[in-house]
C-alpha positions, 0 to 999 in steps of 0.5 A: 810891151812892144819888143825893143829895137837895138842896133849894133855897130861893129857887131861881127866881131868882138865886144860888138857881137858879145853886145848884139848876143846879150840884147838878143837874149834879152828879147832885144831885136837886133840891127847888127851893122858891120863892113863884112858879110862873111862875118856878119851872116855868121853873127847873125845865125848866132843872134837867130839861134838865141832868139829865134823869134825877133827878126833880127837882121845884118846891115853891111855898111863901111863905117868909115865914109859918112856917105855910107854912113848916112845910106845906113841910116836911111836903111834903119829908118827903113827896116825898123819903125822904131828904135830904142838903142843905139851901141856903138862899138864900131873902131879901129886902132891905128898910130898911122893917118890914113886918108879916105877918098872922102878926104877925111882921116880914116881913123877919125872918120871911123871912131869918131865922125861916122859916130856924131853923124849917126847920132844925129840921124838916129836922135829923132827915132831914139826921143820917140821911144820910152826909154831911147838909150845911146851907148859909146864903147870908147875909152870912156875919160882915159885919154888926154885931150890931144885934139888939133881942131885946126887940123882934124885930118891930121895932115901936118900931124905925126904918127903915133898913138895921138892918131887913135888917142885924139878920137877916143878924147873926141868920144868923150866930147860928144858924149857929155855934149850929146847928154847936155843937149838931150837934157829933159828928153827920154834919150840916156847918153853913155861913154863906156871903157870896157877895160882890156878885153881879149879881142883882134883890136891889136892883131889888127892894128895898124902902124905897128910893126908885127912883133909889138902886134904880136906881143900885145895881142898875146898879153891881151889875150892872157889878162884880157876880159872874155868879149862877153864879160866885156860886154856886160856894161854897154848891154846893161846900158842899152836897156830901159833900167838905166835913168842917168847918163855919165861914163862907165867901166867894167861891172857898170861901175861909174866912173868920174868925167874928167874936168877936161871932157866937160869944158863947154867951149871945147865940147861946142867947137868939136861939134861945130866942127863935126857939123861943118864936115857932115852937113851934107849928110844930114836930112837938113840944116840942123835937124835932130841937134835937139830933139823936142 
């Protein structure tokens, strides 16, 4: 059999690199994507020494422009000619808005938007393999539905955990809307909650003054999963075993979809909305909504 073809976002650190480690040694060749280089070429000796033999490689990309985001996907089709996974472990924790000179809300733009816009550029590819499998690490149906669709980029909105809470909510659309839409196809959608895991999630939040960071990564980081026990789940949901989609915690134990994640006017204008902002970033109108 072909060797299988796994990219990894966010996978120079974290669950993201635990992840990228697991598939390589499961004889994954690995797309590992991250904003920096330093980091990325240290995670990427570490995929070589694991399996030296796929030709493993690091695509540097800022998550949070759509811009980059599309030249990401251009760059994949470029390196792989196939691709059966796709893990998106790439967020940040922020309770402040901030604002990218793509006018977009960058907490938004990185843990939701750069997601919808890279499934869609990347479904064509992930319906030609045999088992395509698309993984959202997210919080997997913990967090209410805070969205304002009148106000996506949060301009009017307040700061506070609803900035980084209402894009965990927005991963949870997507997903189930993502899994109606690829019904019949060889395409496996997953939303993920990996539970409490020991990473710099909080040292690097942002927003948070530097004792409530202190303190929370210090916590984290006595009850906190190892990153590779963490990455346990979405590594297991990259591969071909799995045959249904749905949300999943630690130990690949399913978890139930929350009533409010599988309302169908709700999921349809999040995607709408997500289409409007990320149009010009597609190959053309439309393309890869459904793949046939």
């Amino acid at each position: 059999m072909a060797t299988r073809v796994a990219l990894v976002t966010g996978g120079t650190d974290g669950i993201g690199r635990a992840v990228a480690l697991r598939l390589a040694r499961d004889g994954n060749r690995v797309l590992l994507v991250g904003r920096d280089r330093e980091r990325g070429e240290r995670a990427l000796a570490a995929l070589r020494a694991a399996a030296p033999a796929a030709a493993h490689c690091f695509l540097p990309a800022d998550l949070s422009l759509l811009a980059e985001v599309a030249r990401l996907a251009g760059e994949v089709a470029r390196r792989s000619e196939r691709l059966d996974a796709a893990v998106f472990c790439a967020g940040v924790l922020s309770t402040v808005p901030e604002w990218t000179h793509e006018g977009l809300e960058r907490t938004l733009a990185l843990n939701y938007l750069s997601r919808y816009l890279l499934a869609r550029r990347l479904l064509p590819a992930l319906a030609a393999s045999p088992a395509g499998r698309l993984v959202l690490v997210a919080n997997a149906g913990r967090y209410r539905d805070t969205l304002d669709l009148d106000d996506l980029q949060h301009r009017s909105g307040r700061p506070g955990m609803r900035v980084a809470g209402r894009t965990q909510f927005a991963n949870d659309l997507l997903a189930v809307e993502l899994a109606e839409r690829l019904r019949g196809t060889n395409v496996v959608v997953t939303c993920v909650y990996p539970g409490v895991v020991r990473t710099s999630v909080w040292r690097n939040a942002r927003g948070l003054p530097p004792l409530v960071r202190a303190a929370a990564s210090g916590l984290a980081g006595l009850v906190g999963r190892d990153p590779d026990e963490a990455a346990r789940t979405p590594a297991f949901l990259a591969g071909d075993r799995l045959r249904t989609g749905g949300f999943y915690g630690p130990k690949v134990r399913p978890l139930p979809i929350p009533a409010r994640a599988l309302r169908p006017e709700r999921r349809l204008a999040l995607w709408n909305a997500s289409e409007a902002l990320v149009r010009g970033h597609l190959p053309a109108a439309g393309q890869a909504a459904r793949p046939a």
